[in-house]
C-alpha positions in Angstrom: 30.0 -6.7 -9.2 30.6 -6.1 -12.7 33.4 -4.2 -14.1 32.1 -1.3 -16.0 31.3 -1.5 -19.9 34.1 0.6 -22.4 32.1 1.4 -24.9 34.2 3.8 -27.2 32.5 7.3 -27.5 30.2 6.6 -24.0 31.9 9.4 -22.1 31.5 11.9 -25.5 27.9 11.1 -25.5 27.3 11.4 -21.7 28.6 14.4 -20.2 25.1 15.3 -18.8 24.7 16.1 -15.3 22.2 14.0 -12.8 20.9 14.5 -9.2 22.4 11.4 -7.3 19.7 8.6 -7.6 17.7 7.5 -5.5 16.7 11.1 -4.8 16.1 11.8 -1.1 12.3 11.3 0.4 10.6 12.0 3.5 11.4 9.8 6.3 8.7 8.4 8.3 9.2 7.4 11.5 6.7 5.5 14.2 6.7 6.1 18.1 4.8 6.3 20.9 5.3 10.1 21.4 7.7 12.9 19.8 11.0 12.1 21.1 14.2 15.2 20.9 14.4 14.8 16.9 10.6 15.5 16.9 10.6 18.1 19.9 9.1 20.7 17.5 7.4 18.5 15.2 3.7 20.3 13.8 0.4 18.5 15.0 -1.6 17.6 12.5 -5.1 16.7 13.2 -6.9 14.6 10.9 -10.4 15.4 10.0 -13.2 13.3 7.3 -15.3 15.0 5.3 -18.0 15.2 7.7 -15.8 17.3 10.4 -15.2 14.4 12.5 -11.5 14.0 13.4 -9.2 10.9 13.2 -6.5 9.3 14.9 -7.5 9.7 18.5 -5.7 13.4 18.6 -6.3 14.8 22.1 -7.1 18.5 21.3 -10.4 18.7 19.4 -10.7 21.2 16.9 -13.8 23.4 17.2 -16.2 22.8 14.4 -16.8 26.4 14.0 -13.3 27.2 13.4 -12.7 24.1 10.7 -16.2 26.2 9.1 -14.4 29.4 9.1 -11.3 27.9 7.5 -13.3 26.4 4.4 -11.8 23.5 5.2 -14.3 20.6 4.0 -12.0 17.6 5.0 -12.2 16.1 1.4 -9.0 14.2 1.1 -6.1 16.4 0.3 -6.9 19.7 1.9 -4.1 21.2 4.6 -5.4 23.7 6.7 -3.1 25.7 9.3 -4.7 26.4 12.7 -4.5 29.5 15.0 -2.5 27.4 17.4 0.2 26.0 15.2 -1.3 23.1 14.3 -2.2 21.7 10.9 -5.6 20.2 9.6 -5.5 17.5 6.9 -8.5 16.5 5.5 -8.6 12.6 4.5 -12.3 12.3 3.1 -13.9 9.2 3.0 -11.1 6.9 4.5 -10.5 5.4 1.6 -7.4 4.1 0.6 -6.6 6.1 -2.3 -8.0 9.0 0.2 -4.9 8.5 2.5 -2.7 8.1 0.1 -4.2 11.5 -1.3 -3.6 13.3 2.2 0.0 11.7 2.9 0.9 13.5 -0.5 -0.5 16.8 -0.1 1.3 17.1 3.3 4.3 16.0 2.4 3.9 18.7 -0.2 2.7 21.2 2.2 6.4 20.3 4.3 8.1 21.9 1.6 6.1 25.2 2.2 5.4 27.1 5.8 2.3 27.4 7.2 0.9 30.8 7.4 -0.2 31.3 11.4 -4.4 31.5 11.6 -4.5 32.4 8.0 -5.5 28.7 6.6 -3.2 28.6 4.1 -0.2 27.3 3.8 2.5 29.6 2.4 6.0 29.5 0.8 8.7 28.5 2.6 11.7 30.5 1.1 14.4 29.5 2.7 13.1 28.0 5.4 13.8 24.4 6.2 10.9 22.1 6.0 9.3 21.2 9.5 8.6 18.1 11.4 5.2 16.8 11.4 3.4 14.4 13.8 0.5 12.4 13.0 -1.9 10.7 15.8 -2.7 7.6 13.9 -4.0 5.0 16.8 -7.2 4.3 15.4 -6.3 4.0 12.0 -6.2 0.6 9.9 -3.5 -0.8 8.4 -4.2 -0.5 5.5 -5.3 2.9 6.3 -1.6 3.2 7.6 0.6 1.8 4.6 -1.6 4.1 2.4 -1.0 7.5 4.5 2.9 6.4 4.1 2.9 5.9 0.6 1.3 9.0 -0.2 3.7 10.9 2.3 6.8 9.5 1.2 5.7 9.6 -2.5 4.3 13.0 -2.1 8.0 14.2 -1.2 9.7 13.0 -4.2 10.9 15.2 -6.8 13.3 14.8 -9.5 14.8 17.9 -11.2 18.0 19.0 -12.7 19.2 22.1 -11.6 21.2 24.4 -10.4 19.5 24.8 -7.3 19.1 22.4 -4.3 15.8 22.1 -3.4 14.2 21.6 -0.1 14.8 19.1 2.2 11.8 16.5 2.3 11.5 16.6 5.8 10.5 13.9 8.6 6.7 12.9 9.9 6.6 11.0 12.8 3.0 8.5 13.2 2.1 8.2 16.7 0.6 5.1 18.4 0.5 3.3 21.8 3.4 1.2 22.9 1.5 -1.9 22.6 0.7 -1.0 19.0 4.3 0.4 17.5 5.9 -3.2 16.9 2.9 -3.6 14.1 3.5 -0.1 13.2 6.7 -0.2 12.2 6.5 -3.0 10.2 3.3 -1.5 8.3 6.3 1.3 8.0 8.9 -0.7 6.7 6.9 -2.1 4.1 5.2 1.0 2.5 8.8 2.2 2.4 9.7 0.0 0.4 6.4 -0.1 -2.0 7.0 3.8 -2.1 11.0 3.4 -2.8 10.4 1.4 -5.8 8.4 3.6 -7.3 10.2 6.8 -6.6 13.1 5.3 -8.3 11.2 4.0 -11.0 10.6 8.1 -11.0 14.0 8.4 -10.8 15.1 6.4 -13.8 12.5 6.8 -16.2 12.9 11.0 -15.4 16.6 10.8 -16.0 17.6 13.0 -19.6 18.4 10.6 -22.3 22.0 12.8 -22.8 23.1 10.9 -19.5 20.5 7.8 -19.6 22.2 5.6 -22.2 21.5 1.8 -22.1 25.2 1.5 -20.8 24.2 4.2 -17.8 21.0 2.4 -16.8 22.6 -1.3 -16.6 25.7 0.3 -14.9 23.4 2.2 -12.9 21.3 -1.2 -11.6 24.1 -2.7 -10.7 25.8 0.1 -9.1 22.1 0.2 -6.7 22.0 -3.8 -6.0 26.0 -3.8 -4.5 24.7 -3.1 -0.9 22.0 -5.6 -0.9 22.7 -9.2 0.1 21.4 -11.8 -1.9 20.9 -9.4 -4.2 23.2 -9.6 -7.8 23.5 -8.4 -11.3 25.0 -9.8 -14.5 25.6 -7.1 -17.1 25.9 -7.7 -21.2 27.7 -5.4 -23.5 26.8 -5.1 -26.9 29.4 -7.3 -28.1 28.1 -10.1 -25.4 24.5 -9.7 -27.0 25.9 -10.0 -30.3 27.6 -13.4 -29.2 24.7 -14.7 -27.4 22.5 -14.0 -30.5 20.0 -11.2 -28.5 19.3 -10.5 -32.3 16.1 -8.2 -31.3 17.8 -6.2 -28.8 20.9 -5.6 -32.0 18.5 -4.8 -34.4 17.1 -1.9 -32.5 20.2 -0.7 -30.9 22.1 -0.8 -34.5 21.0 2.9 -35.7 22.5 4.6 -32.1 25.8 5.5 -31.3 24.9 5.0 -27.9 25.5 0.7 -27.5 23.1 -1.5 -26.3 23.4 -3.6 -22.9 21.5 -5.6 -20.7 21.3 -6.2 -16.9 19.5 -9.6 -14.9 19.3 -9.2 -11.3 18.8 -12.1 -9.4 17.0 -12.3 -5.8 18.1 -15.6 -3.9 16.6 -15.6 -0.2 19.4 -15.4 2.4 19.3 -19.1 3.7 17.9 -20.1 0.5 13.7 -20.2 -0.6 11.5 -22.7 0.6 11.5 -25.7 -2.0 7.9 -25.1 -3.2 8.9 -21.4 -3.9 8.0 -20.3 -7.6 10.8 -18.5 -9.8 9.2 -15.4 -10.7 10.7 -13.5 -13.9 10.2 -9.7 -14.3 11.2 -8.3 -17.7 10.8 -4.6 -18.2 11.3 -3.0 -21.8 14.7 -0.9 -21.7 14.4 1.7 -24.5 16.1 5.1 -23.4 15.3 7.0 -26.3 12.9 6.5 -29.1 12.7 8.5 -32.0 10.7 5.5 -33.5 13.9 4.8 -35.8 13.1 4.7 -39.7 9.3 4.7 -39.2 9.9 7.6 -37.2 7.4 9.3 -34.9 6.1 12.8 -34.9 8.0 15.7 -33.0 5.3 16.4 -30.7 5.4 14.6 -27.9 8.9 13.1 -28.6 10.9 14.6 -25.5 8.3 12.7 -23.4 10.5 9.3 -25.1 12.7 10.0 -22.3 10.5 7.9 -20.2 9.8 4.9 -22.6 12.2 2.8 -20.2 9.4 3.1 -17.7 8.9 -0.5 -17.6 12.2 -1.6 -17.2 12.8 1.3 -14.2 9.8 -0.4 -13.0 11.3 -4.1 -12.7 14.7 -2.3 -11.2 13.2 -0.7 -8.1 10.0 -3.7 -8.0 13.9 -5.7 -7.6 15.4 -3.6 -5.1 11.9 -3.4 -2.2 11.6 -7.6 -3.1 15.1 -7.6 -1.4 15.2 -5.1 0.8 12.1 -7.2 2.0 13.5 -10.3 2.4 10.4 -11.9 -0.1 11.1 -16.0 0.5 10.9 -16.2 -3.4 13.9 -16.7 -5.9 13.0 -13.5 -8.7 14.7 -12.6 -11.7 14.3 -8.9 -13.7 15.7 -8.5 -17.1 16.0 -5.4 -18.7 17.1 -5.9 -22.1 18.3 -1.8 -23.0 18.8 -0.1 -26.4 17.8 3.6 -28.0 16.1 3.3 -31.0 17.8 6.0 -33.7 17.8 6.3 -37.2 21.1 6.6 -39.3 22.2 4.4 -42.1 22.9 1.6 -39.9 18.9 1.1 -37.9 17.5 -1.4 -38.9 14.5 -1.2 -41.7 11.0 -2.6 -42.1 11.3 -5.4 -44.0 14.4 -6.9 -42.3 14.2 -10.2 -40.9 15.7 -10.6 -37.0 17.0 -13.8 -35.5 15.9 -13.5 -31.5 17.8 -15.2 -28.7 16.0 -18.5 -28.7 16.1 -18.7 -32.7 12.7 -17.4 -34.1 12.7 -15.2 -36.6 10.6 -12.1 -36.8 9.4 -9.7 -40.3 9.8 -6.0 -39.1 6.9 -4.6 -40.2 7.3 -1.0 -38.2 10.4 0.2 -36.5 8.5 2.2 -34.1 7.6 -1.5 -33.0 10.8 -1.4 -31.2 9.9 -2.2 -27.5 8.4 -6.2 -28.6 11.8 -6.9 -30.0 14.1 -6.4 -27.2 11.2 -7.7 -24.9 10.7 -10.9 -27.4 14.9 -11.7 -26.5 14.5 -11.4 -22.6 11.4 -13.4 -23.0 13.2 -16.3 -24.8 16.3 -16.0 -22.9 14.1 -16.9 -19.5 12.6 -19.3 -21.0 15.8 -20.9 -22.1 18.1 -20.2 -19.5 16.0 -19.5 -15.7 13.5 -22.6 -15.7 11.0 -19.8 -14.5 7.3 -20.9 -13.3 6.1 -17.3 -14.5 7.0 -14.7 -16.4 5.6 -11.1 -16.3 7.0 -8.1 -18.2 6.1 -4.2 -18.1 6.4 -2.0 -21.3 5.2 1.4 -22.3 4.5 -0.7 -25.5 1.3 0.5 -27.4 -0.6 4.3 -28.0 -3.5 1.6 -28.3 -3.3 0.9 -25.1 -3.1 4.3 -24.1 -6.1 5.2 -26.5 -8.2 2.1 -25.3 -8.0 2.8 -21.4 -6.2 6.1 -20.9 -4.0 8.0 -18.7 -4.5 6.4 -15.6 -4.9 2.6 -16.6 -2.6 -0.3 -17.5 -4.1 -3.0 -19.8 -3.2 -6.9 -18.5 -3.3 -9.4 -20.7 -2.3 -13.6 -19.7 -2.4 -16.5 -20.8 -3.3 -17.9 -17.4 -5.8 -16.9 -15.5 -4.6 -17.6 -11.6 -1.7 -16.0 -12.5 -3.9 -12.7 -14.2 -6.2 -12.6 -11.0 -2.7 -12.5 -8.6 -1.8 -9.6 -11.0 -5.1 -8.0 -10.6 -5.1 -8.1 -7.0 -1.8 -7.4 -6.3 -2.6 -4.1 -8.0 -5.2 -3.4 -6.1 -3.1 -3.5 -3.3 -0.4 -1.4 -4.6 -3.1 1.2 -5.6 -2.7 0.9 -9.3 -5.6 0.3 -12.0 -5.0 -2.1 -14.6 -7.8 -3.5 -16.8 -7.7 -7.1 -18.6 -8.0 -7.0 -22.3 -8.5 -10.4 -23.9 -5.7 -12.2 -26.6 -8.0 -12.6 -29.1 -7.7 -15.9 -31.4 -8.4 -14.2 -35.2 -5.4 -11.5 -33.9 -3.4 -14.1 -33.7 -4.1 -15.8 -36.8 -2.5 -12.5 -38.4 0.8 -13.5 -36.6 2.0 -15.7 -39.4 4.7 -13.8 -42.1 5.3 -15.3 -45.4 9.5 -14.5 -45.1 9.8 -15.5 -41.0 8.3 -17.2 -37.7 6.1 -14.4 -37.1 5.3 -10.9 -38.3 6.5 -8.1 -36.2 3.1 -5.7 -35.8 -0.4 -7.5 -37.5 -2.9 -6.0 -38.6 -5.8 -5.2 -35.7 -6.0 -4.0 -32.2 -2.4 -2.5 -31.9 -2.3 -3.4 -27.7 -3.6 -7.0 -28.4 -1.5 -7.3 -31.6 2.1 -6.8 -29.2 0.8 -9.0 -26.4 0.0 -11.9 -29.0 3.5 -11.4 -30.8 5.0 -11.8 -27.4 2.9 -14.7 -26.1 4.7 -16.2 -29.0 8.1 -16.2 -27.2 6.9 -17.7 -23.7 6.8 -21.4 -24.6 4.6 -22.7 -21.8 5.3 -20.8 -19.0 2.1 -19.0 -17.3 2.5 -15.1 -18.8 1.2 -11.7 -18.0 2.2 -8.6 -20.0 1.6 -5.1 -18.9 0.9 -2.5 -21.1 1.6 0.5 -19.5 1.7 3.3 -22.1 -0.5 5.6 -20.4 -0.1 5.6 -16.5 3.7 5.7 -16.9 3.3 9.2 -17.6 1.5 12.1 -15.9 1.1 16.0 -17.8 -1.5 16.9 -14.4 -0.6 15.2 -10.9 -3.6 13.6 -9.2 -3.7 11.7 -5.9 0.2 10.8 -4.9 0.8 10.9 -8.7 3.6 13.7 -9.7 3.9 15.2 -13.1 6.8 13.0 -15.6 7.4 9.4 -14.8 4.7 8.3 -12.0 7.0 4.9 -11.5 3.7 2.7 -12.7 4.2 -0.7 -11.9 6.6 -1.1 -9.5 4.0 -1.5 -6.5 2.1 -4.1 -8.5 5.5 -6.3 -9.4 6.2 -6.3 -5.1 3.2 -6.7 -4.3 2.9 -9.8 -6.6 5.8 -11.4 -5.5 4.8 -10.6 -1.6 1.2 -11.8 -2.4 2.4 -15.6 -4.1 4.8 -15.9 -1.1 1.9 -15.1 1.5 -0.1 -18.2 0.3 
């Protein structure tokens, strides 16, 4: 373990307060019956959208009373029953339709069922209930995606004074011959739905406590218990001897320092030989204010959460372990906050990065390719990686081009673009493949330096072609995650603030090349 950074002035700047991280979520367990800890455990009886019910549950549920409810069974809807039970509608079966359902009950746990009335009512002070789901007949898939959505349903992330409810505990019932498979699909969701949660967790956190010295610290502080498992930490004055020149230059105009973390993930026993190195970088700025080309006030509190992609690499790190993927994978998070003062840098400087190019700033709000553009190099140089993906909340183009609910992809390989694509389809997360168009790059070129900071164009293409400039020959993949990183309405397991974007798909990737 690393000791912990001094950074003069840290504690002055930090005296926020934090719930601890990882916040608590549901637990799930899988049996073949309710056992004492689930004695009084709520039935839930899972119905389609048709009325027909699910799960091999052995009381049926009288069509004429699901009518009288309103219940419809579209995906989502939680019903209490004249008997005690619940009814959960799952819709169409699809995927995204479990992980819909899991969510809404896991929010309806938090809240007590009002008896025959079908609704569900506040809870008060009453602790959150036990729920048991009959899920014998059930894919999966079908599984993994009611898991997902319960445990991700659960989480929430607030500061206060308050404590707020306990998430509760849902038991899935199966046969005996079935619950070995069961509790693996378990295991695995778990982890999928831990790394986002604390992805949440981290990109939620209030920049007053989140400094770049709290988030490495913080990393490192959640790898200790994990074996095989380790993290390397770089204080500013490290960066500045190792020449991390982009993540300086946007750290310079803070009085918060900038840092670093690399966790590493060597198998226990060691990977098999023709096991890839997978590199994860994920853009570390935990505050921007856009720094001399400054951004508008509206809308800047929300710059709380422009670290999403690096929280996204640190819990993606955290399941890949906890998973035991037979892959060696690295995630760099190269962290600064981008302030203005007299000493941020300007547009119009020209920054050294780590493996010597030089870069023209052209906008400081461009802040998020320069720290990414030193991790990049640094793999490249240093880990011998076979690919190299990174995760940024890095363009309003993006966001503009695709959306609230889509990440753009963009590669310069295609086998390692289509593992991308279908590892978030998997993980239940839409990303889109935009193209790295040749005449964008022509406007690369800066008469002063190696390349220009921002060109001219298509702002999401224009920060994916700077960047490709940085990966030498190593199969690349960038994520542009500016709008699904945040959420202002909550949709499917989705919650309002940081949704943890990302992390799923950076698992799922590393689970899906190890499967071949």
């Amino acid at each position: 373990m690393n000791e912990p950074l001094d950074i003069p002035g840290e504690a002055a700047v930090s005296a926020g307060v934090l719930p601890d991280i990882p916040t608590p979520l549901l637990t799930v367990v899988a049996g073949a019956g309710a056992g004492p800890e689930d004695s009084g455990a709520m039935h839930v009886v899972l119905v389609d959208e048709a009325g027909e019910q699910r799960g091999s549950e052995d009381r049926a549920v009288d069509g004429e009373l699901i009518a009288r409810l309103g219940a419809t069974g579209a995906s989502g809807e939680v019903h209490a029953l004249p008997d005690g039970r619940w009814l959960l509608g799952t819709g169409e079966g699809g995927e995204a339709d479990w992980r819909r359902a899991g969510a809404a009950l896991a929010t309806a746990l938090r809240l007590r069922p009002g008896r025959g009335s079908g609704r569900v009512e506040p809870a008060d002070r009453h602790p959150p209930p036990a729920v048991a789901l009959v899920v014998t007949e059930l894919a999966e898939s079908s599984r993994a995606a009611l898991v997902t959505g319960l445990l991700l349903g659960s989480h929430q992330f607030r500061v206060t004074a308050r404590p707020g409810p306990r998430p509760g505990r849902a038991l899935l019932v199966a046969p005996e011959p079935e619950l070995a498979r069961l509790r693996d699909t378990v295991e695995v969701a778990t982890a999928l739905a831990s790394a986002t949660a604390l992805a949440r967790d981290l990109a939620s956190a209030p920049s007053d406590v989140k400094t770049p010295v709290w988030l490495v610290e913080t990393a490192a502080r959640l790898v200790e218990e994990i074996p095989g498992l380790t993290a390397t930490i770089w204080s500013s004055a490290r960066l500045a001897e190792e020449g991390f020149g982009g993540v300086l230059a946007v750290g310079g105009g803070s009085a918060r320092a900038p840092a670093m973390v690399r966790l590493d993930w060597s198998p226990v026993g060691g990977a098999p030989r023709d096991a890839r190195h997978l590199v994860l970088v994920g853009k570390g700025i935990t505050f921007d204010t856009g720094g001399i080309s400054i951004k508008p006030a509206e809308g800047m509190h929300l710059m709380r959460t422009d670290m999403a992609g690096g929280a996204a690499v640190i819990g993606a790190m955290l399941a890949i372990a906890r998973l035991g993927v037979p892959m060696r994978v690295t995630g760099l998070v190269p962290a600064a906050e981008n302030h203005v003062s007299g000493s941020a840098y300007r547009p119009g400087d020209v920054v050294r990065h780590y493996d010597g190019r030089t870069t023209e700033v052209v906008n400081t709000d461009a802040e998020g390719r320069m720290v990414l553009a030193d991790a990049i190099g640094y793999a490249v140089r240093e880990l011998s990686p076979d690919l190299i993906v990174d995760v940024a909340t890095l363009t309003g183009a993006m966001k503009v081009a695709l959306g609230l609910r889509t990440g753009g992809l963009l590669a310069s390989d295609d086998e390692l673009a289509d593992a991308v694509m279908a590892a978030a389809a998997r993980a239940g997360e839409r990303l889109w493949r935009m193209p790295l168009l040749d005449h964008v790059a022509q406007e690369i070129s800066s008469p002063i330096a190696d390349v220009r900071q921002a060109p001219p164009g298509p702002g999401g293409i224009g920060a994916a072609v700077f960047l490709r400039e940085f990966t030498g020959q190593v199969p690349w993949a960038h994520l542009d995650i500016a709008g699904p990183a945040r959420c202002e309405q909550p949709y499917d397991e989705v919650a309002i603030g940081a949704t943890g974007f990302a992390a799923r798909t950076l698992v799922e990737l590393a689970l899906g090349y190890t499967r071949d």
